[in-house]
TORLO-359542 format. One record per residue (C-alpha): residue in one letter; chain; residue number from 1; x, y, z. Coordinates in Angstrom, 3 decimals, always signed. Each point is the difference from the previous one (the first is absolute). Layout:
BEGIN
+---------+--------+-----+----------+----------+----------+
: residuo : cadena : num :     east :    north :       up :
+---------+--------+-----+----------+----------+----------+
:       A :      A : NUM :        X :        Y :        Z :
...
+---------+--------+-----+----------+----------+----------+
This chain:
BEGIN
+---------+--------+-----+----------+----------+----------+
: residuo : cadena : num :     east :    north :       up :
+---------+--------+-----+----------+----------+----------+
:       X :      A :   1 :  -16.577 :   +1.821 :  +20.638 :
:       X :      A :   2 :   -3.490 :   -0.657 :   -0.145 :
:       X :      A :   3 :   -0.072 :   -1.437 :   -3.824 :
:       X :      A :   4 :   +3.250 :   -1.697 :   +0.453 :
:       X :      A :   5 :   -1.638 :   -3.747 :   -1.307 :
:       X :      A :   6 :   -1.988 :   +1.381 :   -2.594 :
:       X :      A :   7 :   +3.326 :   +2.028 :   -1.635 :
:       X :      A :   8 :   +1.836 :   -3.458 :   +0.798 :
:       X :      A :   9 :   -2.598 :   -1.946 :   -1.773 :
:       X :      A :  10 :   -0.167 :   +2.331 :   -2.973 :
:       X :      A :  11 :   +3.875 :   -0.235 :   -0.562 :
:       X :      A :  12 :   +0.627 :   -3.602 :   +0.712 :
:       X :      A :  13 :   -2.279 :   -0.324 :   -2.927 :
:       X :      A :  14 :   +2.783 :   +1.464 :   -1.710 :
:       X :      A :  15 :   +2.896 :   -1.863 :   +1.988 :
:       X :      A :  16 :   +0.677 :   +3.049 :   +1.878 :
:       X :      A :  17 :   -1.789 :   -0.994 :   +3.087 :
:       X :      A :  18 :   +3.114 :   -0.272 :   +2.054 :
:       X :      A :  19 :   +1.365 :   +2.793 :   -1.304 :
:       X :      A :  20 :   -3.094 :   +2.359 :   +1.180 :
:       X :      A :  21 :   -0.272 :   -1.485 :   +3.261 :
:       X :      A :  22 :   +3.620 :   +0.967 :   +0.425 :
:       X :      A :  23 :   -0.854 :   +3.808 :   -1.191 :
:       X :      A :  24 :   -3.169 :   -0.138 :   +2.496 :
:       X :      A :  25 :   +2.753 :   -0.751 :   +2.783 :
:       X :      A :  26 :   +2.033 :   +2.721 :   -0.672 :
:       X :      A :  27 :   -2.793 :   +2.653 :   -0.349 :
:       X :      A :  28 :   -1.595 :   -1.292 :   +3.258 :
:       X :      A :  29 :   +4.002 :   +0.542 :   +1.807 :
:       X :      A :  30 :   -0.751 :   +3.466 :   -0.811 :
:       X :      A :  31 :   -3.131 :   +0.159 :   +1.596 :
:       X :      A :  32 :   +1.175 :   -1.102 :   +3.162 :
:       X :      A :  33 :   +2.977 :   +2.419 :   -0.116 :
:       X :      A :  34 :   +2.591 :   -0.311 :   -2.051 :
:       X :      A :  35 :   +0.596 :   +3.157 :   -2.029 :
:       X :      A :  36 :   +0.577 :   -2.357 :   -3.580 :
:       X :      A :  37 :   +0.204 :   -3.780 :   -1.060 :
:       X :      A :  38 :   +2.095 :   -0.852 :   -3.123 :
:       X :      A :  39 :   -0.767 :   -2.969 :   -2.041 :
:       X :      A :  40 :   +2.768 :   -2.472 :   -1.662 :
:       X :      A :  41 :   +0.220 :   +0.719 :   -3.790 :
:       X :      A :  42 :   -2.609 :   -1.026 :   -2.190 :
:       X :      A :  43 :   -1.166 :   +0.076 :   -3.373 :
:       X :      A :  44 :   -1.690 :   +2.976 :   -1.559 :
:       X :      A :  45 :   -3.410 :   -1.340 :   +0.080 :
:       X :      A :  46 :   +0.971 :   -0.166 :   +4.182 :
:       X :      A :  47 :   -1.189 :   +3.900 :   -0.265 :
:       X :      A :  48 :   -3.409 :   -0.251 :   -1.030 :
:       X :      A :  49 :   -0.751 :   -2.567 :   +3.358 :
:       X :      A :  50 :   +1.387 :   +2.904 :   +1.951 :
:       X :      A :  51 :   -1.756 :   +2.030 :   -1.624 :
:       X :      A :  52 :   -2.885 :   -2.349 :   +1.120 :
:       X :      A :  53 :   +0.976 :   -0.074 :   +3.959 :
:       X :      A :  54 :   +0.145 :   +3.398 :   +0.377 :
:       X :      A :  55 :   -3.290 :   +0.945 :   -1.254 :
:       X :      A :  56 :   -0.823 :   -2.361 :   +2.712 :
:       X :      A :  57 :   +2.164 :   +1.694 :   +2.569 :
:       X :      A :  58 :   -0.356 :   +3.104 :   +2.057 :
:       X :      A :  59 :   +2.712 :   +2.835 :   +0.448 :
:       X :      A :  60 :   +2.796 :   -2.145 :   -2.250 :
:       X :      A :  61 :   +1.924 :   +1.471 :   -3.130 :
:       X :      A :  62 :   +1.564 :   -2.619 :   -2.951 :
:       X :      A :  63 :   +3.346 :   +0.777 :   -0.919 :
:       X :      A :  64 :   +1.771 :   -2.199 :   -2.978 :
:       X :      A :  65 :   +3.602 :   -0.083 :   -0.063 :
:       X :      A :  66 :   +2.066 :   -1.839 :   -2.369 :
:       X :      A :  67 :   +3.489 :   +1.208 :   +0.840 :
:       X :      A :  68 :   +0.239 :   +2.466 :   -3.258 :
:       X :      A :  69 :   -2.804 :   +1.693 :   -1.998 :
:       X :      A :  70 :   -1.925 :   -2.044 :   -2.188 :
:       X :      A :  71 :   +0.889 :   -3.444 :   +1.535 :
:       X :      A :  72 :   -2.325 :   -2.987 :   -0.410 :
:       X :      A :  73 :   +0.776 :   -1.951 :   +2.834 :
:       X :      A :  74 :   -1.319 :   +2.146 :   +3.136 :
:       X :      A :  75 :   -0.098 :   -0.346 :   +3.899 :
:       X :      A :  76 :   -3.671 :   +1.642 :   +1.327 :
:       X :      A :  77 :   -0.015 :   +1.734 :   +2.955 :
:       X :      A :  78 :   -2.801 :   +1.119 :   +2.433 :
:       X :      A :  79 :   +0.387 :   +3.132 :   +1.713 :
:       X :      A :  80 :   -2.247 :   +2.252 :   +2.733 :
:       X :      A :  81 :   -1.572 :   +3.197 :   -1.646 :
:       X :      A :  82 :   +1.375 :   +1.455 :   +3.265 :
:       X :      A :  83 :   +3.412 :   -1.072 :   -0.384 :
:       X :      A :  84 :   +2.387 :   +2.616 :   -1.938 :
:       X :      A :  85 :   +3.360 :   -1.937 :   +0.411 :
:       X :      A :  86 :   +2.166 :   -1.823 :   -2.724 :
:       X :      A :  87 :   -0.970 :   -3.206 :   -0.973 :
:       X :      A :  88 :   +3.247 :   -2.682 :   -0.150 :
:       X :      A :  89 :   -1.415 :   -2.941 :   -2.679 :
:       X :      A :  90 :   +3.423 :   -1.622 :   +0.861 :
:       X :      A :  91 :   +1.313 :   -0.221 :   -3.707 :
:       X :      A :  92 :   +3.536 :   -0.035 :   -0.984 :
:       X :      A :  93 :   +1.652 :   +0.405 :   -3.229 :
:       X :      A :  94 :   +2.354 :   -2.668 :   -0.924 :
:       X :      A :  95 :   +2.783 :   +0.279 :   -2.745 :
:       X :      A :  96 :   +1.069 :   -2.712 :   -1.236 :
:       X :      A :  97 :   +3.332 :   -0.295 :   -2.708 :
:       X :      A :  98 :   +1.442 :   -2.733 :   -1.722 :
:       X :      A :  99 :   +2.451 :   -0.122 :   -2.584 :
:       X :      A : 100 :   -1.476 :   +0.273 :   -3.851 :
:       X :      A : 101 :   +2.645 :   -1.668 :   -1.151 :
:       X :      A : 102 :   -1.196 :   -3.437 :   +1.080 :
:       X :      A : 103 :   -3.670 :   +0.112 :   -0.180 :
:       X :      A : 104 :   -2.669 :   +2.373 :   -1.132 :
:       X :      A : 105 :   -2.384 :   -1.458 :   +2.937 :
:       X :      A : 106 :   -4.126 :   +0.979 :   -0.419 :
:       X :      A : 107 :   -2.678 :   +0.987 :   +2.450 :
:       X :      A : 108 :   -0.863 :   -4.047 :   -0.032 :
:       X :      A : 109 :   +3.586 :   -0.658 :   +1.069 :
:       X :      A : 110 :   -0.204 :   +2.592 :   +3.110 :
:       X :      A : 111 :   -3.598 :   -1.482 :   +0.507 :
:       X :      A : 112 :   +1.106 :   -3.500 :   +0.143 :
:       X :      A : 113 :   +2.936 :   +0.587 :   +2.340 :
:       X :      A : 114 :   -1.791 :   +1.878 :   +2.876 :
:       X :      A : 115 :   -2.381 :   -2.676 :   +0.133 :
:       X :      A : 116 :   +2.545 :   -2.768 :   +0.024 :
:       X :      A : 117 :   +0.844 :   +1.630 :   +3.302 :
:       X :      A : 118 :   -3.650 :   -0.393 :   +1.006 :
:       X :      A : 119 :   -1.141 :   +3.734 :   -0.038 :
:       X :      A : 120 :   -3.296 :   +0.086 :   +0.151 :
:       X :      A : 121 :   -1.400 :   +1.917 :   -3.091 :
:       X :      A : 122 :   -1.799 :   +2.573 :   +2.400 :
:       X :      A : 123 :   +3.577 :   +1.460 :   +1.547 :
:       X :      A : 124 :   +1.177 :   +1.569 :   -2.848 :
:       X :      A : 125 :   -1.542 :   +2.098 :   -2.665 :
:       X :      A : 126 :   +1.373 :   +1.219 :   -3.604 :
:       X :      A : 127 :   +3.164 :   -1.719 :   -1.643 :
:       X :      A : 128 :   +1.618 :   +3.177 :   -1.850 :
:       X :      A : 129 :   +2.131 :   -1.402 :   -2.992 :
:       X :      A : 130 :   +2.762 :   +2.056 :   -1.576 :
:       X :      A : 131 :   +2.834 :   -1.082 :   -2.095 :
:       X :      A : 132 :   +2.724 :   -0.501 :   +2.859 :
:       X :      A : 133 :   -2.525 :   -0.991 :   +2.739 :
:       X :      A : 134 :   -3.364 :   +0.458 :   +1.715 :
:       X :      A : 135 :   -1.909 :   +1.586 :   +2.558 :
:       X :      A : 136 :   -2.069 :   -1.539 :   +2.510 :
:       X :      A : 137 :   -2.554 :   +1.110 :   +2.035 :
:       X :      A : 138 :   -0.197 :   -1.799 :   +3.111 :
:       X :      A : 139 :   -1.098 :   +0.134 :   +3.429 :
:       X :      A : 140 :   +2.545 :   +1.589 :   +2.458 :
:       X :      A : 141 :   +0.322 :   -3.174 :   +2.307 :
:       X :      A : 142 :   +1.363 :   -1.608 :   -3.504 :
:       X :      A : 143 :   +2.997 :   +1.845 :   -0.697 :
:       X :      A : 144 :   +2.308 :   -1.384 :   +2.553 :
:       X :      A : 145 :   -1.312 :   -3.489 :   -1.097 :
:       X :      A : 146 :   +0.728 :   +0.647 :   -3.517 :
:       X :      A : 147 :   +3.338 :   +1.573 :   +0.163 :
:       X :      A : 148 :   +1.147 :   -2.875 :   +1.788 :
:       X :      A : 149 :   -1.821 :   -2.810 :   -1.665 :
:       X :      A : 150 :   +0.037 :   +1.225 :   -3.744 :
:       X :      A : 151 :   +3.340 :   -0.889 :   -1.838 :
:       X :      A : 152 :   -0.956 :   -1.334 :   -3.126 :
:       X :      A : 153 :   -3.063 :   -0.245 :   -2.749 :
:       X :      A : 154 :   +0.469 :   -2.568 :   -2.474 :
:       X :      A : 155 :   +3.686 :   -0.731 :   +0.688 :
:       X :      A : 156 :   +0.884 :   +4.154 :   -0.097 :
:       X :      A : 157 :   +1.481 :   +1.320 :   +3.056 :
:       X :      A : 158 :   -2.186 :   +2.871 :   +1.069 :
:       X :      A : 159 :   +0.943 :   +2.841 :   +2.817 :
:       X :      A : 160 :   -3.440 :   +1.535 :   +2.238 :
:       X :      A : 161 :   +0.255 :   +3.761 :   +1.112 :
:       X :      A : 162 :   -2.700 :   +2.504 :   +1.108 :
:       X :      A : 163 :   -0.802 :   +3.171 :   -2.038 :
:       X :      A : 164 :   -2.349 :   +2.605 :   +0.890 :
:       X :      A : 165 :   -3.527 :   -0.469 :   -0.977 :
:       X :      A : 166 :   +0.408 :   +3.910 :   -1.374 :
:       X :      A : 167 :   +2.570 :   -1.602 :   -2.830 :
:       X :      A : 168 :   -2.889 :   -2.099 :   -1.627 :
:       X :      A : 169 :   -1.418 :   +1.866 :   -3.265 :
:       X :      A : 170 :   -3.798 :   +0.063 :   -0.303 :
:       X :      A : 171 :   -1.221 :   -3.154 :   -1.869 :
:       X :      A : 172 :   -0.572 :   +0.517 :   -4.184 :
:       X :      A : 173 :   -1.438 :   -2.686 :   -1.582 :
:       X :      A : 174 :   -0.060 :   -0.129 :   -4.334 :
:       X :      A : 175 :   -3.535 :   -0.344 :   -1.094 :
:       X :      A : 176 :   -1.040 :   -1.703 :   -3.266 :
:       X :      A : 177 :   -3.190 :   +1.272 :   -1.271 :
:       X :      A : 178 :   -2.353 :   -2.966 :   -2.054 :
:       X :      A : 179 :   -2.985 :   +1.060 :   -1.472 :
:       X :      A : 180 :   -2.292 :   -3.243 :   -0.956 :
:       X :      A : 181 :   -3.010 :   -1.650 :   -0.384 :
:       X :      A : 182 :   -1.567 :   -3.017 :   +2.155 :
:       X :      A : 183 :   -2.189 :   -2.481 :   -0.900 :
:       X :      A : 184 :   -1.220 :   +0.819 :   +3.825 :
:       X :      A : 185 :   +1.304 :   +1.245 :   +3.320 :
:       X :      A : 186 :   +0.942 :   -3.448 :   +1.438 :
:       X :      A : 187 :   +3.425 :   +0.001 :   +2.289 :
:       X :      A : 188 :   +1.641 :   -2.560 :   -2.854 :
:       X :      A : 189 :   -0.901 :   +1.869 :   -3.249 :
:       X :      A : 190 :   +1.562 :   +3.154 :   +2.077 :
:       X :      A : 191 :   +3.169 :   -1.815 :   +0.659 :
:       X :      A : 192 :   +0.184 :   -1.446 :   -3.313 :
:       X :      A : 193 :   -0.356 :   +3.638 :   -1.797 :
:       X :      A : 194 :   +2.495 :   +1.572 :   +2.463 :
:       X :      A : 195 :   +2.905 :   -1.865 :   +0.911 :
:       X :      A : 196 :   -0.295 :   -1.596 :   -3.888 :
:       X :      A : 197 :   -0.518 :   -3.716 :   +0.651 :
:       X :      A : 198 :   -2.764 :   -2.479 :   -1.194 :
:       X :      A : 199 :   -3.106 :   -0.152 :   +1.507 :
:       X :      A : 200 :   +0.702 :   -3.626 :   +0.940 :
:       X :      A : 201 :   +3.087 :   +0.917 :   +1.745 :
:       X :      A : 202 :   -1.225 :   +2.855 :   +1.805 :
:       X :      A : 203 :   -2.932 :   -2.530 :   +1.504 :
:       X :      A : 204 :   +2.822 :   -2.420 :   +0.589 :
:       X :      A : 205 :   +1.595 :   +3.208 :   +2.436 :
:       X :      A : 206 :   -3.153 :   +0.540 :   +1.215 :
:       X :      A : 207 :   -1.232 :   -3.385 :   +1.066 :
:       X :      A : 208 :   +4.197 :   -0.677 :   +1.345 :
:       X :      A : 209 :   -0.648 :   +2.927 :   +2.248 :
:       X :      A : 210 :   +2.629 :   +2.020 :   -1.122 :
:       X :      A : 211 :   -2.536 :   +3.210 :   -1.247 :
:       X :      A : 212 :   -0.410 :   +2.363 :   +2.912 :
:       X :      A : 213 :   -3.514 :   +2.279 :   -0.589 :
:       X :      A : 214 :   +0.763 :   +3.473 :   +1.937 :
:       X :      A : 215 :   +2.191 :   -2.169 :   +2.319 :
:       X :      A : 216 :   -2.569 :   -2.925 :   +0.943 :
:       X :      A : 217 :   +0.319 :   -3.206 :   -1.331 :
:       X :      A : 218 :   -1.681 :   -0.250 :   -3.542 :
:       X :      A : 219 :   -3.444 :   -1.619 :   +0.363 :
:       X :      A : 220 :   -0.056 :   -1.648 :   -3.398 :
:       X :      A : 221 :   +0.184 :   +0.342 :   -3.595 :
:       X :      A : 222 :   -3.257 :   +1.728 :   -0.186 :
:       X :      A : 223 :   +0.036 :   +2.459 :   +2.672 :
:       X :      A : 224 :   -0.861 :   +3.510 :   -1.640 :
:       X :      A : 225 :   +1.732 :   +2.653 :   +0.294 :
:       X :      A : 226 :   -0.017 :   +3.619 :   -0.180 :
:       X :      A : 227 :   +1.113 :   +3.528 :   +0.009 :
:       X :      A : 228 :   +3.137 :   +0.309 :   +2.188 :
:       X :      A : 229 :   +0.172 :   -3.635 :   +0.798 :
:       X :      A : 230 :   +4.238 :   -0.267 :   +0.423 :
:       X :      A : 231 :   +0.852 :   -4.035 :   -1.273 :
:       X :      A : 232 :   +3.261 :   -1.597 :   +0.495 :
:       X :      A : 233 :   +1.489 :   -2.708 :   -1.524 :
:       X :      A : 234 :   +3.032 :   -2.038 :   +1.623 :
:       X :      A : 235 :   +2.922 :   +0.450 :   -2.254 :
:       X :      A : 236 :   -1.850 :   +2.450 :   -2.196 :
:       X :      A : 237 :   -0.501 :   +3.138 :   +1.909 :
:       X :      A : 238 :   -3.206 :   +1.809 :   +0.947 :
:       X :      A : 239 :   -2.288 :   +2.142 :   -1.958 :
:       X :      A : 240 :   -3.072 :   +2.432 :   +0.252 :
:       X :      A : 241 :   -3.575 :   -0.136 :   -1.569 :
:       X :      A : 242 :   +0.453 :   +3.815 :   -0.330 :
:       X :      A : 243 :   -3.255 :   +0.807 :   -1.906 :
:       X :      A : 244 :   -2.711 :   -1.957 :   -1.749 :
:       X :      A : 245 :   +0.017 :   +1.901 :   -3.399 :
:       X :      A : 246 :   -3.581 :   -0.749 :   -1.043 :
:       X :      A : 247 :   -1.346 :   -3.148 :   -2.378 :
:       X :      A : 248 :   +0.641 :   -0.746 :   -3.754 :
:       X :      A : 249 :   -2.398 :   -0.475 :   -3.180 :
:       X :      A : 250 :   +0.530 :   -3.671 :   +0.773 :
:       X :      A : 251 :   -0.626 :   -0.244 :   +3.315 :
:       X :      A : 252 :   +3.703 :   +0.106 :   +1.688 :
:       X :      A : 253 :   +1.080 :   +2.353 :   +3.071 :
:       X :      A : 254 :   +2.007 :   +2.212 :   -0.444 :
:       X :      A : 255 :   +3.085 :   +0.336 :   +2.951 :
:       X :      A : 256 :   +3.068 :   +2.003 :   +0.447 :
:       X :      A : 257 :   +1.984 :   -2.070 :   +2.219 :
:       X :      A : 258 :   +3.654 :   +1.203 :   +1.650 :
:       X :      A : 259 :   +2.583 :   -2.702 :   +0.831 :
:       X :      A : 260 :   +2.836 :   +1.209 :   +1.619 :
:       X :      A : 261 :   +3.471 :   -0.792 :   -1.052 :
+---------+--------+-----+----------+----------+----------+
């Protein structure tokens, strides 16, 4: 690929440099005759560098997969325009049950455990919670690993079986509407106004790195931010600037944000 250091540069500016070099990879192994490439999973903001590559590419579709609809956690895949086979992203449902009784365990619990066994965060997607257990969506090559290797999170013996990806119900997320003012569109008065902290804690987030900006690292307190800009913060959730409702008699914007629940 002809603009493979420029795309490289522009994304390492965002710490995804590696990551798009890896995507370049892939869409060149279909240019040299593979019928598709599929990337590990990656974060949503992963799409939008695909996105990238394959405006770059010739002949190559981008399929996202998740494992079930709605799923934020994706693998990307490159495929020929002239190829009209299936495309295997290698992802397999795993169940996993515990008993209640002992332990109501948490998505952090799950988390924790699969990387104690040193899983790296890219070979497995989702983490499904429901009140007797959880789904994950891994890579294929993982399930025999897990079965095997997972017996217990947080003290609580767990059992590992597959299910088929076709059992998964589409994702629904609850949305809280808040309709407020800002003194201005910087990233911490947003995060102050939405997930209902101080302004001095939500720079605190900010500057501790744990305030995600459409997926990228936050660049600072006073980053601006806009229309359709998704924010995350770590043990808070994520939200959406879903419209900028217009300005005030004293001067404030007006923003309807969504955080998702």
């Amino acid at each position: 690929m002809k603009n493979r250091d420029n795309i490289i540069r522009y994304y390492k500016g965002m710490d995804n440099g590696e990551f798009a070099a890896r995507l370049i990879d892939l869409a060149d192994s279909t240019n040299k005759g593979r019928p598709y490439a599929v990337s590990e999973f990656a974060s949503p903001g992963a799409v939008q560098i695909g996105e990238t590559v394959k405006a770059h590419a010739t002949g190559l579709e981008l399929r996202i997969n998740g494992g079930y609809e709605g799923a934020e956690r994706v693998k990307l895949a490159f495929v020929r325009q002239d190829y009209d086979g299936p495309v295997d992203f290698g992802i397999t449902a795993c169940r996993l049950t515990w008993d209640v009784r002992y332990r109501l365990l948490g998505h952090r619990d799950v988390l924790g455990s699969l990387t104690g066994l040193g899983i790296d965060r890219s070979r497995f997607g989702d983490i499904i919670m429901h009140e007797d257990g959880a789904v994950i969506l891994a890579d294929s090559t993982l399930y025999d690993y897990l079965r095997q290797n997972l017996e217990k999170i947080a003290m609580v013996t767990v059992t590992v079986t597959e299910i088929p990806l076709s059992d998964i119900p589409p994702r629904k997320e609850k949305v809280k509407e808040v309709k407020t003012t800002v003194a201005s569109l910087r990233l911490d008065a947003i995060v102050s106004s939405g997930f209902g902290i101080s302004r001095t804690k939500a720079a605190e987030a900010i500057k501790g790195e744990r305030v995600q900006v459409n997926w990228q690292p936050a660049k600072g307190p006073a980053q601006e931010v806009g229309a359709g800009t998704v924010i995350s913060l770590r043990g808070k959730g994520r939200m959406e600037v879903a419209e900028i409702t217009g300005t005030s008699r004293k001067g404030r914007t007006g923003v309807l944000l969504k955080r998702f629940i």
